[in-house]
C-alpha positions as a Markdown table, in Angstrom:
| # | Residue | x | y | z |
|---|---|---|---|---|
| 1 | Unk | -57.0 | 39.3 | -31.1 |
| 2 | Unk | -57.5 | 37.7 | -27.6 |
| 3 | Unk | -61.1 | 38.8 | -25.7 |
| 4 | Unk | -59.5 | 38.2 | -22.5 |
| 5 | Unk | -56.8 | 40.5 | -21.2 |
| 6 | Unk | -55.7 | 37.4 | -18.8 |
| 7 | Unk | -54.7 | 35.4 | -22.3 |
| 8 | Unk | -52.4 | 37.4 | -23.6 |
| 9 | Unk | -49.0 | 35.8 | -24.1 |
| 10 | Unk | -45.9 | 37.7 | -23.3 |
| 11 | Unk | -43.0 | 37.3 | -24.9 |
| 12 | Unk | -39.2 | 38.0 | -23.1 |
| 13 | Unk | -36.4 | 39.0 | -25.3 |
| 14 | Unk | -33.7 | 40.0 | -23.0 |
| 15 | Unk | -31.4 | 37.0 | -22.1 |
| 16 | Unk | -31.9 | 35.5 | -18.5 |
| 17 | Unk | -30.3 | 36.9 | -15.5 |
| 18 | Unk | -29.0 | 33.9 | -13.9 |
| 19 | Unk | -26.9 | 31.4 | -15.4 |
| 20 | Unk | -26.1 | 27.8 | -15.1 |
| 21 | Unk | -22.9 | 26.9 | -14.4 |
| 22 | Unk | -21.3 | 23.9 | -16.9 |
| 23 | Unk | -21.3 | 21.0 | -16.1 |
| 24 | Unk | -17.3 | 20.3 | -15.0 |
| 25 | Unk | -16.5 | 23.8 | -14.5 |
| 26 | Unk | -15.1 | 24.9 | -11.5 |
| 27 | Unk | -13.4 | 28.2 | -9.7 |
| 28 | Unk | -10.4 | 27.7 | -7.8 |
| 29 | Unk | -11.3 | 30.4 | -5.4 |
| 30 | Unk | -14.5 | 29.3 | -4.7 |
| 31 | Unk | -13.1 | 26.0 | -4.0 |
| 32 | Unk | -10.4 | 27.1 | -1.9 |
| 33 | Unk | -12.9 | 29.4 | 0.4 |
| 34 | Unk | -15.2 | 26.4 | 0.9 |
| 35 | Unk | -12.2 | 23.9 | 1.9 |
| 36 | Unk | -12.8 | 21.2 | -0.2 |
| 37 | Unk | -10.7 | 19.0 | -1.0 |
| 38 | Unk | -9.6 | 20.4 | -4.7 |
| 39 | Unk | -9.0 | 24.0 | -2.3 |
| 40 | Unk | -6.9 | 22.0 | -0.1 |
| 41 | Unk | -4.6 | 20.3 | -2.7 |
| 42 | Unk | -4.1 | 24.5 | -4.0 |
| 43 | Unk | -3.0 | 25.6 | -0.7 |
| 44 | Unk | -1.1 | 22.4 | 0.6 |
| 45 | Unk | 0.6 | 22.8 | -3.2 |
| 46 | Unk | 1.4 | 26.3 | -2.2 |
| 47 | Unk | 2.7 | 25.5 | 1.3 |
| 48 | Unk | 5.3 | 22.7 | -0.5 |
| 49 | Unk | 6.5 | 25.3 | -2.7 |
| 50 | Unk | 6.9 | 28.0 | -0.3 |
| 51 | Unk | 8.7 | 25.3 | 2.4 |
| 52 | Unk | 10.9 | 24.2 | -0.4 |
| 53 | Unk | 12.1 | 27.6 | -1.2 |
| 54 | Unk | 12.5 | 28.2 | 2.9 |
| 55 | Unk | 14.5 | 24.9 | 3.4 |
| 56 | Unk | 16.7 | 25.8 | -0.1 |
| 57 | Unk | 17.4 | 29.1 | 1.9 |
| 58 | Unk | 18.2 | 27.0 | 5.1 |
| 59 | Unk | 20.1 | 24.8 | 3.8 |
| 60 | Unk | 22.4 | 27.1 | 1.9 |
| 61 | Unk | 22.6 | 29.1 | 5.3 |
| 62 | Unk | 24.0 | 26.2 | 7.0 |
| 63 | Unk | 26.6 | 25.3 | 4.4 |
| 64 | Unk | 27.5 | 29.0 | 5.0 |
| 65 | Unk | 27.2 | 29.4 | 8.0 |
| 66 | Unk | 28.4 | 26.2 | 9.3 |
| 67 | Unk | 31.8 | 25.8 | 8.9 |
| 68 | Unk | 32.5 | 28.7 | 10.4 |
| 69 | Unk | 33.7 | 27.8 | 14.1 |
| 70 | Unk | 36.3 | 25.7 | 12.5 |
| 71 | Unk | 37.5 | 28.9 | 10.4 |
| 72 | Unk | 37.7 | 30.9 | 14.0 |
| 73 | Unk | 39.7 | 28.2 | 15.6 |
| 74 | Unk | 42.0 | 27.7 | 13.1 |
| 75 | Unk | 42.7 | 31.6 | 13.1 |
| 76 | Unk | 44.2 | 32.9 | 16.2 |
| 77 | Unk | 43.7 | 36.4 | 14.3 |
| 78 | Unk | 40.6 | 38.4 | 15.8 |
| 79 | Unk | 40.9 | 40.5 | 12.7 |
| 80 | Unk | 40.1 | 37.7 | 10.4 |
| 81 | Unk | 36.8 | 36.8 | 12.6 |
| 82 | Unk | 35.8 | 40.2 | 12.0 |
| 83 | Unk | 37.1 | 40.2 | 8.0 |
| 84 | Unk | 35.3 | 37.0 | 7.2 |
| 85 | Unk | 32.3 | 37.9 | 9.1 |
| 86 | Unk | 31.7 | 41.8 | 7.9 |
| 87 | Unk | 33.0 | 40.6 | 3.9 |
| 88 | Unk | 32.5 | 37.4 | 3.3 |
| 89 | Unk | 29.5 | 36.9 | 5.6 |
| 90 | Unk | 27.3 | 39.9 | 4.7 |
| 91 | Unk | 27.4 | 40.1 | 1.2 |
| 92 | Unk | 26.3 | 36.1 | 0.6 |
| 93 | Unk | 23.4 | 36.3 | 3.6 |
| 94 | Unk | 21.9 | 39.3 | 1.6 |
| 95 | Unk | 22.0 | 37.7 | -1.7 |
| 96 | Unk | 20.3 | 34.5 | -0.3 |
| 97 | Unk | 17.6 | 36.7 | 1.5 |
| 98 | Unk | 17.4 | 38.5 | -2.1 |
| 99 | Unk | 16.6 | 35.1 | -3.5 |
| 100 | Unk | 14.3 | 33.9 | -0.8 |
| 101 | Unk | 12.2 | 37.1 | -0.9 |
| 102 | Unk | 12.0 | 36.2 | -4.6 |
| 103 | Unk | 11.0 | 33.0 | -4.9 |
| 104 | Unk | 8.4 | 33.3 | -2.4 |
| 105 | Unk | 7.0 | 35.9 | -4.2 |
| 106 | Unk | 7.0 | 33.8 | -7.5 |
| 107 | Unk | 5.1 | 31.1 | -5.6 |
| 108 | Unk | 2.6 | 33.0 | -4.7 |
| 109 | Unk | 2.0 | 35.1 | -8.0 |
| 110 | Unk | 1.7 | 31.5 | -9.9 |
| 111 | Unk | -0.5 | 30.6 | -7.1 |
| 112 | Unk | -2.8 | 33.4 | -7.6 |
| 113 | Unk | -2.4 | 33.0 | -11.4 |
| 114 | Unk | -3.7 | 29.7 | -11.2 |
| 115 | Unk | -6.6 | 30.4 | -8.7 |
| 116 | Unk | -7.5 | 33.3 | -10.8 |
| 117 | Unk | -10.9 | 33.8 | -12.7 |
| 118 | Unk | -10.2 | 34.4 | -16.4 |
């Protein structure tokens, strides 16, 4: 039994509040909202996917959309104008926005499953 209170030893059981991190362990989001250059590479991966998705949609507009002013020249019909634009127009410019909407939305929900904390 210790004579002096001021040499008694105490012991802590519970497990410590604050923990290292590894060594080689990282989070994405932590990386991303301090702009280094691992968060850059994220977001700049991101950005490709979402402007390859956007110039898909362009380009598929244009090959659509393109051709026709040689289609109204050729027809000296005003009802086909109106035929080609209200059925064959609509229909395919709504599908491709369907995709679009789509695929940008599947970019970013891989984006944030890779980012995210598990």
């Amino acid at each position: 039994m210790p004579q002096d209170p001021t040499e008694r030893r105490v012991v802590v059981t519970a497990p410590p509040r604050r923990t290292t991190r590894a060594y080689g362990y990282y989070r994405p989001r932590t990386e991303i909202d301090e702009q280094t250059t691992l968060g850059h590479t994220y977001v700049r991966s991101l950005m490709r996917s979402q402007l390859r998705a956007a110039l898909t949609g362009f380009a598929v507009l244009a090959l659509l959309v393109g051709p026709l002013p040689l289609v109204f020249a050729a027809a000296a019909d005003g009802r086909l104008e109106w035929a080609v634009l209200g059925f064959g127009l609509y229909a395919p410019l709504v599908l491709l926005a369907r995709w679009y909407v789509r695929r940008a939305e599947r970019n970013e929900r891989d984006f944030v499953r890779l980012v995210e904390d598990r």
